[in-house]
PALOBA-824007 format. One line per 2 residues: number of its first residue (from 1); for each residue x, y, z of C-alpha. Coordinates in steps of 0.1 Angstrom, whole numbers. Example, Ala and Ser with C-alpha at 12.3 -4.5 7.8 and 13.67 -1.06 7.14 Angstrom:
2
1	123 -45 78  137 -11 71
REM end
This chain:
908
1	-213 880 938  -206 916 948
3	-204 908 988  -174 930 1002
5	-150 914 1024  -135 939 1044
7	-106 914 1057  -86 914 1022
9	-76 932 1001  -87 942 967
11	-66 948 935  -74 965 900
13	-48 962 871  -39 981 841
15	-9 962 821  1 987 797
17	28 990 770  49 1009 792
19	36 1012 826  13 988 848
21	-2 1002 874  -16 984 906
23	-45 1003 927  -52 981 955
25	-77 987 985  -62 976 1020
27	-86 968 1050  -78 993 1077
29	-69 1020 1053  -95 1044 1041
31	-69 1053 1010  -57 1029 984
33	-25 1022 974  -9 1029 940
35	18 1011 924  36 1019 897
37	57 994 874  75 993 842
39	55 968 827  87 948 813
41	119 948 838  130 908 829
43	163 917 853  142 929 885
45	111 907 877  96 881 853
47	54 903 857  44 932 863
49	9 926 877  25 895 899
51	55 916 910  27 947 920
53	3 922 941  38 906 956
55	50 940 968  20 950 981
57	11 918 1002  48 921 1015
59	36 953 1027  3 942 1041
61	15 914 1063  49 926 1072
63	61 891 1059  84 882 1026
65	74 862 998  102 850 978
67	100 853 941  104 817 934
69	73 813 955  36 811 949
71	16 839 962  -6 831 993
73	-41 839 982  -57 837 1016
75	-55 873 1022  -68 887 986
77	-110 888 975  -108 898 939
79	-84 907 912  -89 926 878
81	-70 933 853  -66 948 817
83	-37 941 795  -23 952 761
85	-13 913 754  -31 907 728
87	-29 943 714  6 941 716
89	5 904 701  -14 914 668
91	4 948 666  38 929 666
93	23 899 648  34 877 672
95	1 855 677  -4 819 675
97	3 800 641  -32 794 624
99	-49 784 593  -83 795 573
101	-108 770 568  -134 787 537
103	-160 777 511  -147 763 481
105	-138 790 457  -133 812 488
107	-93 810 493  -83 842 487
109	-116 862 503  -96 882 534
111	-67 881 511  -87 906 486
113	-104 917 520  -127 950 508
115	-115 975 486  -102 1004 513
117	-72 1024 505  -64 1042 534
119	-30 1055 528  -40 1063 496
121	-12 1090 494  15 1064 504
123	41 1062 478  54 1030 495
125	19 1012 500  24 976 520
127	-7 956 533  -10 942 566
129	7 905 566  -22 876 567
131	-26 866 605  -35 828 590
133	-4 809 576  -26 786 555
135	-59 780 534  -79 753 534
137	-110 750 511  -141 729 520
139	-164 711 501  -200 726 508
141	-225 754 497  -254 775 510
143	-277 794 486  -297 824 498
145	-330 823 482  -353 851 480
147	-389 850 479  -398 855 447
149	-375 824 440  -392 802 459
151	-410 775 432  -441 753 446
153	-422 719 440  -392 733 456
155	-398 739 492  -389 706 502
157	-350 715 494  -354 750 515
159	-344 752 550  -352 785 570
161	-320 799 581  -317 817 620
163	-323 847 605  -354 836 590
165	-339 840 556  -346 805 532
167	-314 787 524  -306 757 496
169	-279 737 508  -266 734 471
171	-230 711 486  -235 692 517
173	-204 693 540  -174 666 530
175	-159 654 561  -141 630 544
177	-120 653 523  -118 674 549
179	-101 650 571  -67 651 551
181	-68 685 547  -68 689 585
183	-44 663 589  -18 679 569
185	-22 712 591  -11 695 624
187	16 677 605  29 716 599
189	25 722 636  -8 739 628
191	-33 733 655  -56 767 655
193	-79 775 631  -106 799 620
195	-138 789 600  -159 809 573
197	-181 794 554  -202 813 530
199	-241 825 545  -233 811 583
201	-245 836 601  -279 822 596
203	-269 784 588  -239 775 611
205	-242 742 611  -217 734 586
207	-189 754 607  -203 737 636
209	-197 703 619  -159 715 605
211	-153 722 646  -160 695 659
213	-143 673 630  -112 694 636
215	-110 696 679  -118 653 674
217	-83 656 657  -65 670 676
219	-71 707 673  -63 735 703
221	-83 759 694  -109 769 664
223	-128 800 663  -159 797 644
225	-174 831 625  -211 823 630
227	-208 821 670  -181 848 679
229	-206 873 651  -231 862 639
231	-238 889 609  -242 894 579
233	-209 898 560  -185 874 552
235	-155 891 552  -155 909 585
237	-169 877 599  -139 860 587
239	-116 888 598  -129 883 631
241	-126 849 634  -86 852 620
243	-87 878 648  -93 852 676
245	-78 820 666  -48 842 665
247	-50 859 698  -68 835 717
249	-41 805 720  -19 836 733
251	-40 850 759  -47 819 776
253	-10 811 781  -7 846 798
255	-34 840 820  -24 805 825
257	12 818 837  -7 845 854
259	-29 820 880  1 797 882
261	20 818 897  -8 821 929
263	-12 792 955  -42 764 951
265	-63 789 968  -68 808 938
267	-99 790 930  -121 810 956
269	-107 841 946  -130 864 920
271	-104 873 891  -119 888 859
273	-102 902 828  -116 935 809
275	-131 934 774  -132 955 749
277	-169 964 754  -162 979 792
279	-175 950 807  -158 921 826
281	-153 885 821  -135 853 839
283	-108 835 825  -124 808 806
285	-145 834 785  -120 860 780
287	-117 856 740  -91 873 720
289	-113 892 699  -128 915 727
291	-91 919 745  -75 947 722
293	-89 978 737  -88 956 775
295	-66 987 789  -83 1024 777
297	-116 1005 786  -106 1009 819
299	-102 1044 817  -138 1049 803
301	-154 1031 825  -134 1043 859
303	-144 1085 844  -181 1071 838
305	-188 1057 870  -171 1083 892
307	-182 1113 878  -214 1111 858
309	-242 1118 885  -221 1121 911
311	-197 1154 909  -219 1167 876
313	-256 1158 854  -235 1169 819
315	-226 1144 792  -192 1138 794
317	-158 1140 771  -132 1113 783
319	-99 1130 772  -67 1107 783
321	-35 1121 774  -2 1099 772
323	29 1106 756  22 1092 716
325	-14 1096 721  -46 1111 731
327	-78 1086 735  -113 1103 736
329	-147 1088 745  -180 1100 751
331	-204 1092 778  -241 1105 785
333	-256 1079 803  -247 1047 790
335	-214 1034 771  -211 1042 738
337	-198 1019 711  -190 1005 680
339	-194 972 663  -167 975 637
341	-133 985 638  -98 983 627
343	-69 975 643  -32 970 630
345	-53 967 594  -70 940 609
347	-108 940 607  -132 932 644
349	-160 930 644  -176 931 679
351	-192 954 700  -164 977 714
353	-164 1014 733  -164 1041 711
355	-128 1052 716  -113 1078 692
357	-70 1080 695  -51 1106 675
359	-12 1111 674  -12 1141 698
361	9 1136 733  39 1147 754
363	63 1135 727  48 1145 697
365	73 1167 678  72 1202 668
367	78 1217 635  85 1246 615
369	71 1240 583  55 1255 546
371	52 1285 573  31 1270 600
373	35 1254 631  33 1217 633
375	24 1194 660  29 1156 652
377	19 1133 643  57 1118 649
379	65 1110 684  100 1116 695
381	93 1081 717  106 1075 753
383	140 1069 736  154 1097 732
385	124 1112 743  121 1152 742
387	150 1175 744  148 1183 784
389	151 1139 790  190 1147 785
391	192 1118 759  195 1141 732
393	162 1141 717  140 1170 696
395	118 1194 708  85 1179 720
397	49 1192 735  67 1184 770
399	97 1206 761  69 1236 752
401	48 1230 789  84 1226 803
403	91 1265 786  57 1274 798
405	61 1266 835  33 1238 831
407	59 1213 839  78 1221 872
409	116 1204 877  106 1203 911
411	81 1183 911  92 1160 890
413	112 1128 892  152 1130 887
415	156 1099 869  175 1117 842
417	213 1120 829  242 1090 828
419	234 1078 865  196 1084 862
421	199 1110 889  193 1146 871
423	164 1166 868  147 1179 831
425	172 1198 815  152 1234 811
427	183 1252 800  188 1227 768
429	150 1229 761  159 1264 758
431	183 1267 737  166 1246 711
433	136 1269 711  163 1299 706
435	177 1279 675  135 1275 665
437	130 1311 671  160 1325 644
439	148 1302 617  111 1313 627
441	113 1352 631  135 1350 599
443	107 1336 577  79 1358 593
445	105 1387 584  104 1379 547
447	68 1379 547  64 1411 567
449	91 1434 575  74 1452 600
451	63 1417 617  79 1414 657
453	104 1389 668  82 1360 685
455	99 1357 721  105 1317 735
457	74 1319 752  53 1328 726
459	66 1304 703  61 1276 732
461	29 1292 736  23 1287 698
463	31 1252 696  8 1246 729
465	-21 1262 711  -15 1239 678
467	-13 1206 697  -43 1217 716
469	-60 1225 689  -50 1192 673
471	-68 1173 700  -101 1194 698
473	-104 1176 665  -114 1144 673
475	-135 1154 707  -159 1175 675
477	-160 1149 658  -174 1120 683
479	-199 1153 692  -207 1175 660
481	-204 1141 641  -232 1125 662
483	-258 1155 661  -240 1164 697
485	-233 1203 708  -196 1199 719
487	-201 1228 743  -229 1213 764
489	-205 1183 777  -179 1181 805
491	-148 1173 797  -131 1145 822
493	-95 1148 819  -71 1121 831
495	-39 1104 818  -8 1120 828
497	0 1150 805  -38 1159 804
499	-46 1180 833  -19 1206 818
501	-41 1215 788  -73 1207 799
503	-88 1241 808  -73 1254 774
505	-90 1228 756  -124 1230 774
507	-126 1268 765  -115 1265 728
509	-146 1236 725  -170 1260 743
511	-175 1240 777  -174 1258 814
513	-165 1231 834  -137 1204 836
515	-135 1174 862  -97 1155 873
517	-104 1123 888  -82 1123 920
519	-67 1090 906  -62 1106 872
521	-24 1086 866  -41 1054 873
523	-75 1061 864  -78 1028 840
525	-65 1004 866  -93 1020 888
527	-120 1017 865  -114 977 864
529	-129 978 899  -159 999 885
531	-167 976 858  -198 946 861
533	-192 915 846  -210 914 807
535	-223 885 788  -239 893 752
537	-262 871 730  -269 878 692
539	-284 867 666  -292 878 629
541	-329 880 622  -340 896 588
543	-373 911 584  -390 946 580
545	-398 960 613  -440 959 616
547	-465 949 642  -456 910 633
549	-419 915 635  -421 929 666
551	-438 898 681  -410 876 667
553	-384 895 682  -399 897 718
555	-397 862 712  -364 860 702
557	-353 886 730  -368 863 755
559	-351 835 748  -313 856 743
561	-318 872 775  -325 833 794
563	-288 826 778  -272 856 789
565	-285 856 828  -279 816 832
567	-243 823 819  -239 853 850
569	-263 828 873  -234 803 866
571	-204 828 878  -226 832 909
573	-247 865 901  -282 866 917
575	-313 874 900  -315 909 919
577	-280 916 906  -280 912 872
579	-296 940 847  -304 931 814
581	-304 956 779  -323 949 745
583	-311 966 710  -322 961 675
585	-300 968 647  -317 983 620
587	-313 1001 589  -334 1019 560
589	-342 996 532  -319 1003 503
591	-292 1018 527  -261 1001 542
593	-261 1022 575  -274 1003 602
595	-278 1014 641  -284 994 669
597	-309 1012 690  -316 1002 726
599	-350 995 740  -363 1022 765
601	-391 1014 789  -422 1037 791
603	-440 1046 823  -462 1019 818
605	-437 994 819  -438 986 780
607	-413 993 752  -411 1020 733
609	-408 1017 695  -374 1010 683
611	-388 1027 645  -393 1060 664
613	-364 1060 682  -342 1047 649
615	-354 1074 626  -348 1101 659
617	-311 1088 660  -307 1084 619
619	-315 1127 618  -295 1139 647
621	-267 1118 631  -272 1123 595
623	-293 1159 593  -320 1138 572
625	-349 1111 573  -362 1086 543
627	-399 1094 539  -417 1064 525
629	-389 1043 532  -392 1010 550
631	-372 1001 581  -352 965 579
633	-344 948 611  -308 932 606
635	-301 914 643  -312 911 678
637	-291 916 707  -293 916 744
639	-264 925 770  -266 907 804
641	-254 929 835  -237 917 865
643	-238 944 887  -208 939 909
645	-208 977 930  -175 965 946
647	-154 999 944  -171 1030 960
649	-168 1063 960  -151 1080 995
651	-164 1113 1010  -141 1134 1023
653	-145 1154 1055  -152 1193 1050
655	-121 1214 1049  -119 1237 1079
657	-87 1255 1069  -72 1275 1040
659	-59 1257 1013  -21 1253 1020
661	4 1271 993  33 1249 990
663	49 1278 969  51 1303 942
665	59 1293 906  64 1314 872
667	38 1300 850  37 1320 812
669	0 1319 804  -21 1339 773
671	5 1369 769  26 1375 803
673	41 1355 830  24 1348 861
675	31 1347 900  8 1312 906
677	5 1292 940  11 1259 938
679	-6 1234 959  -9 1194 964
681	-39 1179 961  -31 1156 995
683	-35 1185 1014  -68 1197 997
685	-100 1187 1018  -136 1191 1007
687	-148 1225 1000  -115 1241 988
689	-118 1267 962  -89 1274 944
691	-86 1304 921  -67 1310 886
693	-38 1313 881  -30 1285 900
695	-13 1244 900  -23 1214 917
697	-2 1187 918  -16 1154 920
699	8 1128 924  33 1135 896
701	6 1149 871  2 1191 872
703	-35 1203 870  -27 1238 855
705	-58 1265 865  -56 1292 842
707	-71 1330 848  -108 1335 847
709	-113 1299 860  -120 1285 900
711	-112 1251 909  -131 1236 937
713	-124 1202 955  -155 1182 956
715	-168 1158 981  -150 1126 967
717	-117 1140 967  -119 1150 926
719	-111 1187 911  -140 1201 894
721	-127 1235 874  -152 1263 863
723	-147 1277 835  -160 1315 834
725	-151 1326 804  -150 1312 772
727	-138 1323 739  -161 1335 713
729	-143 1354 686  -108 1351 673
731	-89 1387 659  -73 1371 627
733	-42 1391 614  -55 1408 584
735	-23 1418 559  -1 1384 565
737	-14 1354 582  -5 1348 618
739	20 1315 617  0 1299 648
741	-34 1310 637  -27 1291 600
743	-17 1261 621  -50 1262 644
745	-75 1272 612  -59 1247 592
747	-68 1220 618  -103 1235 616
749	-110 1234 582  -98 1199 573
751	-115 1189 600  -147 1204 588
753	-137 1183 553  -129 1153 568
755	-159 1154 586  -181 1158 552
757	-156 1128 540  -170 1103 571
759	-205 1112 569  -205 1108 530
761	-190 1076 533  -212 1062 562
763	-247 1072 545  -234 1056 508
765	-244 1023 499  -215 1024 467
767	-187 1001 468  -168 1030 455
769	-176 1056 486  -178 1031 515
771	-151 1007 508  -132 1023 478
773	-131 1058 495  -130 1074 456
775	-148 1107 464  -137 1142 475
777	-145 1166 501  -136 1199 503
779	-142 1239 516  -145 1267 492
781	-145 1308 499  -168 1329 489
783	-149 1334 456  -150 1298 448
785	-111 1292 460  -101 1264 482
787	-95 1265 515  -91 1225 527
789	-93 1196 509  -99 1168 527
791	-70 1141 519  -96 1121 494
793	-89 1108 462  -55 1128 449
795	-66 1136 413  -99 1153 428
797	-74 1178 448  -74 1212 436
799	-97 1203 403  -129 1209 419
801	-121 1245 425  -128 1252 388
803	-162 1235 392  -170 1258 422
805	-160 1290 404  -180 1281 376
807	-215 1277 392  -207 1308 406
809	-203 1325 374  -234 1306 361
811	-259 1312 392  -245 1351 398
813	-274 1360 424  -294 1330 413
815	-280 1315 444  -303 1314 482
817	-303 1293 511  -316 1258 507
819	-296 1256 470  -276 1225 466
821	-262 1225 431  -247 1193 413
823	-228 1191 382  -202 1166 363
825	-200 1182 329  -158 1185 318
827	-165 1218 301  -180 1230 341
829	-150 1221 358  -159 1182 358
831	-134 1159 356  -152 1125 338
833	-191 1118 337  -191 1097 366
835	-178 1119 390  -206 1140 400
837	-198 1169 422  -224 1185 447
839	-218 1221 458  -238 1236 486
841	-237 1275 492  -234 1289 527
843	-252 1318 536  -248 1338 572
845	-271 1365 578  -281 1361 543
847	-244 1366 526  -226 1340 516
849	-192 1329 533  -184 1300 515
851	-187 1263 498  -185 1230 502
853	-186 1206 479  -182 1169 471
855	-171 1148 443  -178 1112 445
857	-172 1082 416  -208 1063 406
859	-202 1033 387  -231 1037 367
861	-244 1069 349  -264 1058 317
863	-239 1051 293  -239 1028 262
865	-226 998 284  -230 988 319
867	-202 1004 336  -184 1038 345
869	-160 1041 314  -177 1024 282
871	-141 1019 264  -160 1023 226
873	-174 1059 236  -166 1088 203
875	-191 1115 217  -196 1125 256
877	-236 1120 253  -223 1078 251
879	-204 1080 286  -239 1087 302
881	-259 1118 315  -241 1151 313
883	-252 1179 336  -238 1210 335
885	-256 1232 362  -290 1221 378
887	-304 1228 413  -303 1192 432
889	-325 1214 459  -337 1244 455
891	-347 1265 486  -346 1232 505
893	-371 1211 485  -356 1185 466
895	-357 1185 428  -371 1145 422
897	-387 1150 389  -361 1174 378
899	-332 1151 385  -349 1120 370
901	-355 1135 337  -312 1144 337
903	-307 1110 343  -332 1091 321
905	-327 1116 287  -295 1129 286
907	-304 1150 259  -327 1169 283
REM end
C-alpha cells in the first residue's frame, strides 16, 4: 500500500449536490487535470464520477470508450471519492425501508427522542419524520447494578458487563417470539433493521443474538447499536443505528453501480470512499453512518495536509465558501472532531470533523430591514439565482461583489440568458441596488435629516461588510469557544466565492496572513488523495481514572490497537505504514461533559497523564477546574493509520520575470474606487510578490488583494497573503446609529450571547439546560438595558432587564471585579423561584461597561414537594428558597457557605 505507479493514472472525487469535480494525476504531466461536472445531467450521462474518469481516459489514450461500455481499468492505480449520497438520501428521506427492534417497554424511545426544542420560536413546529417504518419489541432485560447493591448470595446472578459495570440479566432473550415478529417484517417487504436494546453498550450479546436470528431469516442488512457505538446512551445509540440501517442498504447500491460500471480488472485497482472522520475506507466497510459529511471532509483534509508545515507553522481556519453556505474547521496539528451531531434532526453519533456551516454564501439575500442591513440566512438558490444570472432573481452577495468589481464579467463564464450564451447582467444588478438605495436613504433621512445619501457602492459595500461579518461568527466561536485566540491562526480560504472576502475577513478576526490553495475550486476532490485509510476501535469502560485504572486500560488499548492494525494489515498496509492514536474519554464525576483526550508520548517514550492533560483542556474550554473532584473514565479508543503519502506536493521553479498584468480593472474597495492589475495565477511562478490593490484569478475563482496587503506566490504554487494592517478600533456614529454598523454589532453581540448560551448548556448536567434548552442568555449596558438576547427561552426575553437594573440599584458602588451576583426573587425582577438568574459585572480599566447575565430553569429549589411548581403553594417561602440579592462570588472567591445556608433555610 502506498507504492506509486507512475504508468497510470490517479483520480480523486468529490460528488457534490451540484457539482462533481474530478482531479486526476496523468503520467507524463507534471500538472493535473481538473474536471468539472454537474453532478446530475440524466440526458448527457447516467454518473458524474463515471462520466469524469470516462472523459479523461478518452483523453489519455486518444481512444473512445462508448457509454454502453465498461471502463478498461488497466490504465488507472487508485480511485477516491466522496459523495453527498447518503447526505442527500437522509436529507430527502429517501433511504431504505427499515424497522426498530427495542426492549420491551421501549417502542416509542427515538420517538420521544430527548427533550430539545430547537426552533423554539417556530410558530409552525413539525418534527423530523421517523427514518424506521416499524417497531418491534423484544422480550429481554439487563439491570445495571451498582455496588452498593451487590448482596453476598447474589453474585452468582451478576455478570460483569465490557465496561466493567455489573449487570442482572433480569429477561433472557425470546427467540421464539421474536421469530414471528421478524417474520411479519419481510412479509411487509421489510428486510433492514436496527437494534437497541436497553444497557448494550456493555452487554451486547443480546443484540448480537437478535442479528444473527434476523440475517438467518432472511434479513439484508441490520445495524446493531452496541458495535457501530458502543456508549453509554440509549437514545443516541439507537439514533445511530436508525441512521445506518437507513443509509447503508443505499450506499452499497451506489457503489455497487459504481464498480459495475468498470471492467473485471477492478479488483486490483485501490478504490476507497471518504468518511466522515477524514479518513478513508474500501467498499465493504464504508458504513452509512460515517458517509454524511464524505464531501467537506475532503476539503479539510486537502487544506490540512498542504498547508500546515509546509507554506506556514500557524494553526489554521478552513473557511470554504459556496453559494448557500459557508463551512469552517480548525486545524492545529491534528483533526479536530466531534462525536455527536445532528443532521436533518437526525442524531449520529460517531467520531466526525469538527465542521461548523452557517447560511452565508453567494446567494444569500440581502435586506433592508427594522433599519439594518440583512444578510441571509435565505438563499435566492441557483434557480433564479441572484439578480445579474438574468433569470430574474433578488439581489444576492454575488450581485454586491459584482457592484464592487470583486466579480469581473470578463472572466467569467457566459452561460447566461435564453440561449445560455450572455454574460452577468451588471446593469440589472444595478438598477436594483438604485431601487435599494431610495427606500434606504429615505429611512436614514427620517432618522437624521442631515444624514448623506449612501451611493451604490457604499451600500454594496455595506451589505459586503454584514455578510462578512456574518461569517466571522462561527470562525469565533470554533476559536474563542475552545480557549483559542482567533487572531493567532491562518485562515485557509478555498471554495469558490471565498478568495473574494478573504483578506476582509482575516483583518476583521485579527489575523495577518491568509493562504489560497492553488486548487481552491476543487480543493475537496484533492484532499481525497491526501487522506490515509482509518480504522477505529472502541469500547466503553467505566471506572475512576487512578494508578489501577490506568493498568486496565493499557490493557485494553493493547488489545484495540491489535484489531485496528490486522484490519489495515488485511487491506495490505505494512507495519512501517500504519500509525496508531490512543484517547480516553473522560469526564468530572457529577458532570455530563466528557472529552476525549489523546495520549501524548514523553521524551522517554512513556505516556503522559491523560488526568493532567483533561483538566488542562477542561479550563482552556470552560475558564474553570473542579478541585476535589474525581475524574471518571467513560471509554477507550484507539484510531489505526494507514499512511498512504500517495498525492505530493509540486515545487515550482523560481520566477525569473515580472509578474505579467493581464489588465487594469475598477475594483471599489474601503471608500473609493481603485485602478487594480489583474493577473492569472498560471502565469505566476515561485517568488512573485504581488502588491494591494490587486486580483488573481485562479481558474474561475477571483483572489481579491486589498490595500495594505502583499501576496506572494509560494514554492508549491499556493498564494500566501500578508496582511499588514489590521483593524483595531471602530469610529461608531455617535447621534443616530450607522445602518451597517447596527448590522455588524448586532452579529457581534448575539454572538457573544449565543456563545454564553452553548457553553452554559455544555457544562450543565440539568435535563432542563442540556436537552430542554429552558435558560436565557443575554448582554446588558452599563445602565442595566439590553443590548442582545440570545434567542433562548421567549418568556425570558426582555424580563431579565428588570433583574439587572435592580442589582444595580441594590449594589450602587458595592459592585468590583470578581462579583457574580445571583438572584430569583419576583419582587427583583425574577420571574418564578426556579428560574435563578446570574449577573456578572464587567469592569475595563476599572469602570464598568456592561452585564451579562443568565437565567436558567432548576427543577428543584426546596419547595414543599419534589418538583419546580408545588401546585398547593399559598405563600412564596413554599415554592422553595427565595433570594433576592447575594454575591455568588465575591472578588473571585466563591461564596460555598454563603450559598448553602440560602438554599438549606429559606428563611435565612
Amino acid at each position: 500500500m502506498g507504492s506509486v505507479n507512475e504508468e497510470k493514472l490517479r483520480f480523486c472525487i468529490d460528488r457534490g449536490g451540484t457539482f462533481t469535480d474530478v482531479y486526476a494525476e496523468i503520467p507524463g504531466h507534471s500538472e493535473g487535470r481538473v474536471m468539472k461536472l454537474l453532478s446530475v445531467d440524466p440526458s448527457n450521462y447516467d454518473d458524474a464520477p463515471i462520466e469524469g474518469i470516462r472523459r479523461i481516459l478518452e483523453e489519455y489514450t486518444g481512444g473512445e470508450i462508448p457509454r454502453s461500455c465498461k471502463i478498461p481499468t488497466d490504465k488507472i492505480e487508485w480511485i477516491r471519492m466522496g459523495t453527498t449520497v447518503a447526505t442527500n438520501a437522509l436529507l430527502e428521506r429517501k433511504g431504505e425501508r427499515i424497522a426498530l427492534c427495542v426492549t420491551q417497554g421501549y417502542r416509542d424511545l427515538l420517538q420521544i427522542g430527548n427533550q430539545a426544542r430547537p426552533k423554539i420560536f417556530d410558530l409552525t413546529v413539525s418534527k423530523p419524520s421517523n427514518l424506521y417504518e416499524e417497531v418491534i419489541e423484544v422480550e429481554e432485560r439487563i439491570e445495571l447494578v451498582h455496588d452498593e447493591e451487590v448482596k453476598p448470595d447474589s453474585s452468582a446472578s451478576l455478570v460483569k458487563g465490557i465496561s466493567g459495570e455489573l449487570v442482572r440479566v433480569v429477561k433472557p432473550l425470546n427467540e421464539e417470539a421474536l421469530k414471528p415478529l421478524l417474520g411479519r417484517l419481510l412479509e411487509k417487504g421489510i428486510s433492514c433493521l436496527a437494534v437497541v436494546l436497553m444497557h448494550s453498550y456493555t452487554y451486547p450479546r443480546h443484540e448480537i443474538s437478535v442479528q444473527k436470528l434476523a440475517v438467518s431469516l432472511g434479513f439484508r442488512h441490520v445495524s446493531l447499536s452496541s458495535a457501530l457505538t458502543p456508549m453509554v446512551r440509549a437514545v443516541p445509540r439507537g439514533l445511530t443505528a436508525s441512521v445506518d440501517a437507513y443509509l447503508t442498504p443505499v450506499i452499497r447500491e451506489y457503489l455497487s453501480g459504481f464498480i459495475s460500471k468498470f471492467d473485471e480488472g477492478l479488483g486490483k485497482v485501490n478504490v476507497l470512499f471518504m468518511q466522515s472522520d477524514g479518513g478513508l475506507a474500501p467498499e465493504s466497510r464504508f458504513s452509512g453512518h460515517k458517509a454524511v459529511l464524505s464531501g467537506p471532509a475532503g476539503g479539510v483534509v486537502g487544506y490540512s495536509q498542504t498547508l500546515f508545515g509546509l507554506e506556514t507553522e500557524k494553526a489554521l481556519i478552513g473557511f470554504d465558501m459556496g453559494g448557500t453556505s459557508t463551512d469552517v474547521s480548525r486545524y492545529a496539528g491534528s483533526y479536530e472532531q466531534v462525536l455527536e451531531t445532528q443532521i436533518a434532526g437526525a442524531i449520529i453519533q460517531a467520531p466526525q470533523l469538527d465542521i461548523n456551516t452557517v447560511a452565508a454564501g453567494g446567494g444569500s439575500k440581502l435586506k433592508f430591514q427594522f433599519g439594518a442591513f440583512r444578510v441571509g440566512p435565505e438563499s435566492v438558490g441557483a434557480h433564479p439565482g441572484p439578480v445579474c444570472y438574468r433569470k430574474g432573481g433578488e439581489l444576492a452577495v454575488t450581485d454586491a461583489n459584482l457592484i464592487l468589481g470583486y466579480v469581473i464579467p470578463d472572466y467569467f463564464p457566459s452561460i447566461f440568458g435564453l440561449n445560455e450564451d450572455q454574460p452577468l447582467d451588471i446593469s440589472a444588478t444595478r438598477e436594483k441596488f438604485e431601487n435599494l438605495a431610495k427606500q434606504i436613504n429615505s429611512y436614514r433621512k427620517s432618522q437624521d435629516s442631515s444624514a448623506k445619501d449612501m451611493t451604490v457602492e457604499e451600500i454594496a459595500q455595506g451589505f459586503v461588510n454584514v455578510a462578512n461579518e456574518t461569517m466571522c461568527r462561527p470562525i469565533r466561536q470554533l476559536t474563542e469557544m475552545k480557549g483559542h485566540e482567533t487572531r493567532n491562526h491562518a485562515l485557509a480560504c478555498f471554495g469558490g466565492a471565498g478568495p473574494q472576502h478573504a483578506c476582509a475577513i482575516a483583518r476583521s478576526l485579527g489575523m495577518k496572513e491568509v493562504l489560497v490553495h492553488r486548487f481552491c475550486g476543487i480543493l475537496s476532490a484533492y484532499g481525497m488523495g491526501l487522506a490515509d485509510v482509518i480504522e477505529e476501535a472502541q469500547e466503553p469502560y467505566s471506572a475512576i481514572y487512578g494508578s489501577e485504572s490506568v493498568i486496565e486500560v493499557a490493557r485494553r488499548e493493547a488489545i484495540l490497537l491489535k484489531q485496528a492494525k490486522r484490519k489495515l494489515q488485511e487491506q495490505g498496509f505494512r507495519e512501517e505504514n500504519i500509525t496508531t492514536e490512543t484517547y480516553l474519554n473522560l469526564r468530572y464525576q457529577g458532570t455530563d461533559t466528557a472529552i476525549m483526550v489523546k495520549k501524548h508520548t514523553n521524551e522517554d517514550g512513556s505516556g503522559s497523564d491523560y488526568a493532567v492533560e483533561f483538566v488542562k483542556l477542561f479550563q482552556q474550554e470552560y475558564g474553570f477546574k473542579l478541585q476535589n473532584r474525581s475524574i471518571l473514565i467513560c471509554d477507550v479508543r484507539v484510531r489505526g493509520i494507514g499512511v498512504t503519502n500517495i498525492l505530493k506536493p509540486r515545487a515550482l521553479e523560481p520566477a525569473l520575470s515580472t509578474p505579467k498584468v493581464q489588465g487594469k480593472f475598477k475594483v471599489y474597495i474601503g471608500d473609493g474606487w481603485h485602478d487594480t492589475p489583474l493577473f492569472k495565477l498560471e502565469d505566476l511562478g515561485y517568488g512573485h510578490v504581488m502588491c494591494g490593490p490587486a486580483i488573481i484569478m485562479n481558474g474561475n475563482s477571483t483572489v481579491i488583494v486589498e490595500p495594505l496587503c502583499k501576496a506572494i506566490i509560494t514554492k508549491y504554487g499556493n498564494i500566501k497573503i500578508e496582511i499588514e494592517s489590521t483593524l483595531d478600533t471602530v469610529k461608531v456614529a455617535n447621534e443616530v446609529a450607522d445602518v451597517v454598523q447596527l448590522s455588524i454589532f448586532n452579529h457581534r453581540f448575539m454572538g457573544i450571547a449565543e456563545q454564553m448560551g452553548r457553553t452554559l448548556q455544555r457544562t450543565s448536567i440539568s435535563t432542563n439546560i442540556k436537552e430542554r434548552l429552558d435558560f436565557s442568555c443575554a448582554l446588558f449596558g452599563p445602565d442595566g438595558g439590553l443590548v442582545a438576547n440570545a434567542p433562548h427561552v421567549p418568556v425570558h426575553l426582555g424580563a431579565m432587564s428588570s433583574t439587572v437594573r435592580w442589582q444595580l440599584n441594590y449594589w450602587g458602588d458595592n459592585l468590583n471585579e470578581g462579583d457574580v451576583l445571583v438572584t430569583n426573587h419576583p419582587s427583583a425582577g425574577g420571574s418564578h423561584l426556579p428560574d435563578i438568574t446570574v449577573i456578572t459585572p464587567v469592569f475595563y480599566n476599572g469602570v464598568l461597561v456592561f452585564f451579562v447575565a443568565s437565567r436558567g430553569h432548576h427543577a428543584e429549589i426546596g419547595g414543599i414537594t419534589p418538583g419546580s411548581m408545588p401546585p398547593f403553594s399559598k405563600s412564596i417561602w413554599e415554592e422553595g428558597a427565595a433570594i433576592k440579592a447575594f454575591k455568588l462570588v465575591e472578588k473571585g472567591i466563591f461564596q460555598e457557605e454563603g450559598i448553602t445556608k440560602f438554599l438549606r433555610l429559606p428563611e435565612f
